[in-house]
N, CA, C and O atoms as a MOPAC input file, in Angstrom:
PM7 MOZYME 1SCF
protein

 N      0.82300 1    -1.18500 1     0.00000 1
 C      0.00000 1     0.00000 1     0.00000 1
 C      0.87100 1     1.25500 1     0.00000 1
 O      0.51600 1     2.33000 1    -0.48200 1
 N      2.20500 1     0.98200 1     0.66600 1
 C      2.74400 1     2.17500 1     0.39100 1
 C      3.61900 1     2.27400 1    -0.59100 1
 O      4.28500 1     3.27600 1    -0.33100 1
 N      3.91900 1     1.89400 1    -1.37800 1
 C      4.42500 1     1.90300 1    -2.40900 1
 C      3.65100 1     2.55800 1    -3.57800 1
 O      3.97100 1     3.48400 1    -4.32500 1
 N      2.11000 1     1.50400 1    -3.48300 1
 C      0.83600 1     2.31600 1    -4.39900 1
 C      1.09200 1     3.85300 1    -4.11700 1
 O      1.38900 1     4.59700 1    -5.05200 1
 N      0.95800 1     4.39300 1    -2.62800 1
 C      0.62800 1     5.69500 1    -2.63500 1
 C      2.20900 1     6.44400 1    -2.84900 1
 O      2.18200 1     7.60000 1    -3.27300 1
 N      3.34400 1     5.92300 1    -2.61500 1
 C      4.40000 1     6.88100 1    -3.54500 1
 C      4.25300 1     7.01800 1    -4.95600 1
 O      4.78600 1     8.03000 1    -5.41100 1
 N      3.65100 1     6.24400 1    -5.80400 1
 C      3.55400 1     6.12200 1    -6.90600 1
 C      1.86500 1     6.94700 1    -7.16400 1
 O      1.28300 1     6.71500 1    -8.22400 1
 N      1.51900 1     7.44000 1    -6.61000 1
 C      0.29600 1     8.34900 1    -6.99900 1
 C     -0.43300 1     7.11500 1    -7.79300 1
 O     -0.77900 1     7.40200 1    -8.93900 1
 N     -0.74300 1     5.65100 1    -7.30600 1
 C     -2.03100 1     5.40400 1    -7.36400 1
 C     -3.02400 1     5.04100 1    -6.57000 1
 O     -3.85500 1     4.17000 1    -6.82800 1
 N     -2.95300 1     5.76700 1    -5.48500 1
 C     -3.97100 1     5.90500 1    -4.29200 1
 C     -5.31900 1     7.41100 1    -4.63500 1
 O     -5.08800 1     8.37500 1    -5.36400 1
 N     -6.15300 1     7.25400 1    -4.14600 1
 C     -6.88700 1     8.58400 1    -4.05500 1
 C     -6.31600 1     9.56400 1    -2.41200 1
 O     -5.42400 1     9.24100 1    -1.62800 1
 N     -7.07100 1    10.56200 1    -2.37600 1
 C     -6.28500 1    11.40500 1    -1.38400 1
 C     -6.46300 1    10.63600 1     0.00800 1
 O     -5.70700 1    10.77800 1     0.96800 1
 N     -7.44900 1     9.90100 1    -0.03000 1
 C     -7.23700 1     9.05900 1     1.56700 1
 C     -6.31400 1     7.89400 1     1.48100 1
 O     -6.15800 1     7.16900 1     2.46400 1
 N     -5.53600 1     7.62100 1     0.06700 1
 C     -4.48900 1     6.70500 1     0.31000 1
 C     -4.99500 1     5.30200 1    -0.35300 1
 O     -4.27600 1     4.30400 1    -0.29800 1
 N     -6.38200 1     5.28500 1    -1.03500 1
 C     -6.86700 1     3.88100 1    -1.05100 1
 C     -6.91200 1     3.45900 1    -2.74000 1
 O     -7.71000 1     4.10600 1    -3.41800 1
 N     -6.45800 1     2.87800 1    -3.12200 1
 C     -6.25000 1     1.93500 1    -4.17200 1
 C     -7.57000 1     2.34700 1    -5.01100 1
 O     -8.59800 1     2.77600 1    -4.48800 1
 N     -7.37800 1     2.15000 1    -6.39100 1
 C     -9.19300 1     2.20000 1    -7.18100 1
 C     -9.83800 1     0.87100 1    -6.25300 1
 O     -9.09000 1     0.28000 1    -5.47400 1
 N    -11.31300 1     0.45300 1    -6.41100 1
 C    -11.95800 1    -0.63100 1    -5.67700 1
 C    -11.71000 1    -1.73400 1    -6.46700 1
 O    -11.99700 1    -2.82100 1    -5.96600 1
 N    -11.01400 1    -1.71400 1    -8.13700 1
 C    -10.72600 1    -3.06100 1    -8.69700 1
 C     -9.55200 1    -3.83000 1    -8.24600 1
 O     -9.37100 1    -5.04400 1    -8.14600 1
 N     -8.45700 1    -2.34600 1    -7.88900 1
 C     -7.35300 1    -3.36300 1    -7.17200 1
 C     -7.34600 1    -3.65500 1    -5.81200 1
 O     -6.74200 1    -4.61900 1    -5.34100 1
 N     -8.02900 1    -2.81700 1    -5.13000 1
 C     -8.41500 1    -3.46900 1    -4.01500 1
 C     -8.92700 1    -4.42200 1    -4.10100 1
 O     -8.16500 1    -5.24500 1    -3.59400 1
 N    -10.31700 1    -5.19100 1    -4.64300 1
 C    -10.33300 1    -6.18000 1    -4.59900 1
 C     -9.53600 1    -7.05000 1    -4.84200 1
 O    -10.07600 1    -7.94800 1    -4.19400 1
 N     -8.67300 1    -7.50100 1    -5.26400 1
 C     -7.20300 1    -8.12000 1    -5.44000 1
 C     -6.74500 1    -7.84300 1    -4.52500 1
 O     -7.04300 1    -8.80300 1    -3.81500 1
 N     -5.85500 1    -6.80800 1    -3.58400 1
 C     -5.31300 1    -7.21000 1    -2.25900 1
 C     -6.04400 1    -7.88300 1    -1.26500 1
 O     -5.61500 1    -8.79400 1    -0.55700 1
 N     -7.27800 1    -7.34300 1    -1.24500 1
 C     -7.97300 1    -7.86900 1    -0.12400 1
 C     -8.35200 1    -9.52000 1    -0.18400 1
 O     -8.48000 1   -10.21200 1     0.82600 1
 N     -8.49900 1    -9.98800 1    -1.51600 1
 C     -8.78500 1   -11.12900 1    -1.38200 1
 C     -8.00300 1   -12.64100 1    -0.35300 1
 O     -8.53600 1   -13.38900 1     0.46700 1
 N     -6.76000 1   -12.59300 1    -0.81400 1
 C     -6.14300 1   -13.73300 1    -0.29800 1
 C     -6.52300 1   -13.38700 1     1.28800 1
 O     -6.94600 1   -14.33600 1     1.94900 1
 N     -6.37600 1   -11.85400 1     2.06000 1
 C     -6.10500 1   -12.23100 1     3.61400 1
 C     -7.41800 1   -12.29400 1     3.88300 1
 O     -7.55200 1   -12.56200 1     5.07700 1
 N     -8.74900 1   -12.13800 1     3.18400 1
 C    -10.13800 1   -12.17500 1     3.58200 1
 C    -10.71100 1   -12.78300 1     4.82000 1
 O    -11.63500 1   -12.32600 1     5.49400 1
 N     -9.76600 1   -14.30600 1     5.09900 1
 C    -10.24700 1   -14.88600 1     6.38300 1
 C     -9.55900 1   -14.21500 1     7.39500 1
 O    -10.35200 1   -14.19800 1     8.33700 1
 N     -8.68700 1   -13.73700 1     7.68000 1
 C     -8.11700 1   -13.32100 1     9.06700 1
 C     -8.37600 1   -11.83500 1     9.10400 1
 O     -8.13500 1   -11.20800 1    10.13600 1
 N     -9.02600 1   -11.02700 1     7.64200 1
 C     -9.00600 1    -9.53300 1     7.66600 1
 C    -10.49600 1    -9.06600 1     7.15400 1
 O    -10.87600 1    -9.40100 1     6.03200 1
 N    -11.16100 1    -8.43100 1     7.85500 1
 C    -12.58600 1    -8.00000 1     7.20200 1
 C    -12.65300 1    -6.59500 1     7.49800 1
 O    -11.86900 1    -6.04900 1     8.27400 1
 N    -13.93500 1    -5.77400 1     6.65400 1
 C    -13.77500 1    -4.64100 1     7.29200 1
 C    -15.35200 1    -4.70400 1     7.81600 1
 O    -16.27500 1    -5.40700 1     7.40500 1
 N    -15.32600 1    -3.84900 1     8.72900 1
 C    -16.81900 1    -4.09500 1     9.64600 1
 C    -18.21500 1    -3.69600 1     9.04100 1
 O    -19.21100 1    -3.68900 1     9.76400 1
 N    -18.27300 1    -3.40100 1     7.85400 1
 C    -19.26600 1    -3.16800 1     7.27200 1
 C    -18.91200 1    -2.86800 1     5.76300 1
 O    -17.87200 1    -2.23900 1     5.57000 1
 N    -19.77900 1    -3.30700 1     4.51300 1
 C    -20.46600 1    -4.40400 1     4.64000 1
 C    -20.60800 1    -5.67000 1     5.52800 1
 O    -19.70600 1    -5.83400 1     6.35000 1
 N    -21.60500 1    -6.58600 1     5.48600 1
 C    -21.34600 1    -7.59000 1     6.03700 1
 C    -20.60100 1    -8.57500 1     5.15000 1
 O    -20.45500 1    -8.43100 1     3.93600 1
 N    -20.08000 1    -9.73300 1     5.97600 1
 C    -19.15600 1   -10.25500 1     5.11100 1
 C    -19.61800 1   -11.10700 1     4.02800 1
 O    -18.65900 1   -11.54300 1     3.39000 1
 N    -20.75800 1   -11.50200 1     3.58900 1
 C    -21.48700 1   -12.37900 1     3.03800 1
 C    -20.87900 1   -11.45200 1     1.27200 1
 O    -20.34400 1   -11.92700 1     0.27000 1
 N    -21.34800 1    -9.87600 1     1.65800 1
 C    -21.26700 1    -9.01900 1     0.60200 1
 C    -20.06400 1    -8.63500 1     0.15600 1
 O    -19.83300 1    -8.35200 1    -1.01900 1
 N    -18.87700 1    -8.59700 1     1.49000 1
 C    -17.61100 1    -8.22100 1     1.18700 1
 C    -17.29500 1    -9.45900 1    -0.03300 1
 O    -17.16200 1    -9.16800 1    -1.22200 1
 N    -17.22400 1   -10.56000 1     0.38100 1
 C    -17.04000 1   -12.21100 1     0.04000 1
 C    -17.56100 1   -11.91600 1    -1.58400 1
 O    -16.70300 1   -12.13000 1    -2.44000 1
 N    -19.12400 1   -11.36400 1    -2.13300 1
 C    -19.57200 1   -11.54600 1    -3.08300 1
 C    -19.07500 1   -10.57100 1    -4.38300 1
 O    -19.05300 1   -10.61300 1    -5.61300 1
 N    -18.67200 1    -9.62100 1    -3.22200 1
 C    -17.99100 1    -8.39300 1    -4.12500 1
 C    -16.19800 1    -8.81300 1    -4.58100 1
 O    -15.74900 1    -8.29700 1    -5.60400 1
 N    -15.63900 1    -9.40000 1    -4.05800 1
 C    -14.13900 1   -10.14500 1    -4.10700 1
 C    -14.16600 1   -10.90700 1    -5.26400 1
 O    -13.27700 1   -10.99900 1    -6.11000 1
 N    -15.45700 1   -11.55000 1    -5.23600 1
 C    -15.50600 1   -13.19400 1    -6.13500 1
 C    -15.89100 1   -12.47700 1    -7.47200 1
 O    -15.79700 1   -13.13400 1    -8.50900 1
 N    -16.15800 1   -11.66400 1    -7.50600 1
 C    -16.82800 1   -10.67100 1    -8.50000 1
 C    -15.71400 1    -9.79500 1    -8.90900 1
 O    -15.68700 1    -9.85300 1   -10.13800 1
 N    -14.98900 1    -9.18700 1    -8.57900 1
 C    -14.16100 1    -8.22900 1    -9.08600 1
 C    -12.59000 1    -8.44400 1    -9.20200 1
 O    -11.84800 1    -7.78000 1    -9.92600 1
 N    -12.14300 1    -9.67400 1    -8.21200 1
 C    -10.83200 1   -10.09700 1    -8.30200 1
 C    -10.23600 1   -10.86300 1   -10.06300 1
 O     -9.21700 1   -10.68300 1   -10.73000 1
 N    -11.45800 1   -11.71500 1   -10.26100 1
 C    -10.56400 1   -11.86700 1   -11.83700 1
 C    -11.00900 1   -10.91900 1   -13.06500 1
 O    -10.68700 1   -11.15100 1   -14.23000 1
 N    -11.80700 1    -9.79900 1   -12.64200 1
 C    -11.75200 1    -9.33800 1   -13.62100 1
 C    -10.37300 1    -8.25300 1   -13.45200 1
 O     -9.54200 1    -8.06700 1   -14.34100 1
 N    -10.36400 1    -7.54200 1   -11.96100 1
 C     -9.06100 1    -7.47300 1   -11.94200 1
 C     -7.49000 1    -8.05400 1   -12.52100 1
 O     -6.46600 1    -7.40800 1   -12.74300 1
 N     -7.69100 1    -9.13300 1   -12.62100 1
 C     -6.53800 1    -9.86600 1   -12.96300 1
 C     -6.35500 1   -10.24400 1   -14.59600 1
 O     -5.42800 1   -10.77200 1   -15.21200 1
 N     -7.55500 1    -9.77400 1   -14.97000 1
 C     -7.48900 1    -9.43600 1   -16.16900 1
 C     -7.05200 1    -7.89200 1   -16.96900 1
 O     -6.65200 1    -7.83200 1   -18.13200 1
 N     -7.20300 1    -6.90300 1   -16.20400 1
 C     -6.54000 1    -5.80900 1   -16.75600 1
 C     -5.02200 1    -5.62400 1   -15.89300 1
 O     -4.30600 1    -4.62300 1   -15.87000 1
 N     -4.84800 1    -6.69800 1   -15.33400 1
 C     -3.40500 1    -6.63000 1   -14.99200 1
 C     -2.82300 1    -6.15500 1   -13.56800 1
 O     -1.65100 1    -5.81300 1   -13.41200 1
 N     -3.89700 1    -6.18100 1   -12.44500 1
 C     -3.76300 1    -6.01700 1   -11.27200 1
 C     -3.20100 1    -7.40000 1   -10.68300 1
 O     -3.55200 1    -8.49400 1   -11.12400 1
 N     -2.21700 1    -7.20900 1    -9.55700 1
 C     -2.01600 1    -8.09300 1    -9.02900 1
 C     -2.14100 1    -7.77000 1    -7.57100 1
 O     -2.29500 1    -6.64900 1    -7.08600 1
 N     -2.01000 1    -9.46300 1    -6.64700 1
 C     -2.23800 1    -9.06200 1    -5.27800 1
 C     -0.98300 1    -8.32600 1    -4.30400 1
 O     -1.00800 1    -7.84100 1    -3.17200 1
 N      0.03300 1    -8.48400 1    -5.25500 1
 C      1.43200 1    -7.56000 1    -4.54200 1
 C      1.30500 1    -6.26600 1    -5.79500 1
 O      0.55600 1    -6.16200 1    -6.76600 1
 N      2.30700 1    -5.45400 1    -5.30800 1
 C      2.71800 1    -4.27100 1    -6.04100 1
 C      4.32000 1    -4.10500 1    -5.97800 1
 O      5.02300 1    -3.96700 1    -4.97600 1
 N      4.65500 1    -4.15300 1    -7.18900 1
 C      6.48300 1    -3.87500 1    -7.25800 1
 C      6.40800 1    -2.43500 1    -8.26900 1
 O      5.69300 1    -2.04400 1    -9.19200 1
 N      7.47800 1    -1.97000 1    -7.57700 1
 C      7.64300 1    -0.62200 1    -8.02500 1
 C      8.37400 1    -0.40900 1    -9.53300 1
 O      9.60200 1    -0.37000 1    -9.45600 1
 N      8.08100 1    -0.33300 1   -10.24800 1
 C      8.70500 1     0.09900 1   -11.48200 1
 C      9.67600 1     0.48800 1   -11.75200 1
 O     10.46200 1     0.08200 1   -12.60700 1
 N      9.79300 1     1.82900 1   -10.64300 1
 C     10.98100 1     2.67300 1   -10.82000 1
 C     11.92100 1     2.94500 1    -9.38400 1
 O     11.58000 1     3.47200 1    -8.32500 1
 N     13.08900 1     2.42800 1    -9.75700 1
 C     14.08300 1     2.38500 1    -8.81600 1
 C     13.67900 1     3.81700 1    -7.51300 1
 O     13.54500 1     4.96800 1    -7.92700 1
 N     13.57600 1     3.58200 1    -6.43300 1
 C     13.41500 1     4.49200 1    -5.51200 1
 C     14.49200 1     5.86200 1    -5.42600 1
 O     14.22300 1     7.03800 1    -5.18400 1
 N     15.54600 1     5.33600 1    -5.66700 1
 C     17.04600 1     5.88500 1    -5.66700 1
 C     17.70700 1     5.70300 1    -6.57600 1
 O     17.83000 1     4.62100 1    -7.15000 1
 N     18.27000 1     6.77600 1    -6.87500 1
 C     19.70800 1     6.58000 1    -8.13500 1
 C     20.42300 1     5.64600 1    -7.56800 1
 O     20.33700 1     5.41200 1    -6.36200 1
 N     21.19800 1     5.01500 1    -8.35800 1
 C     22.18600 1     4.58400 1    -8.53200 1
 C     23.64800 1     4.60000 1    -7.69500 1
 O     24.40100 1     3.70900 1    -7.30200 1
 N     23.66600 1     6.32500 1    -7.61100 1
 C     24.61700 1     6.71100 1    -7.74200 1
 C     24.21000 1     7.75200 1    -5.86100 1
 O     24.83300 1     8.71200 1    -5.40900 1
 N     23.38900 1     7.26000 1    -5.44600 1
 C     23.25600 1     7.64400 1    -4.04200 1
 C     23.54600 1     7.24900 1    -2.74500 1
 O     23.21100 1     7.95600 1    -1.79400 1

């Protein structure tokens, strides 16, 4: 997540579009929920948006593109 938001693809509260979120959120779903929706809906909205996610090329990690630091620092 912080990597997303050095790279300006967070909105101003820091949060991912809701397609790639669905993709992070999926794998930790059992040990991580958020308290509303209920989870029946969180669950239906995941199963729903994670492969279409993964079809325009979201994944559940984020690697940075561009070297943080020169080289030469």
């Amino acid at each position: 997540m912080f990597a997303l938001a050095a790279d300006g693809k967070t909105n101003r509260k820091g949060m991912p579009n809701p397609l790639r979120l669905a993709v992070i959120a999926r794998p930790p779903f059992d040990v991580v929920r958020l308290p509303f929706p209920p989870a029946v809906v969180q669950r239906a909205g995941l199963a729903l948006g994670a492969p279409l996610d993964k079809v325009l090329g979201y994944r559940s990690t984020y690697a940075r593109t561009v070297d943080p630091l020169p080289a030469n620092a």
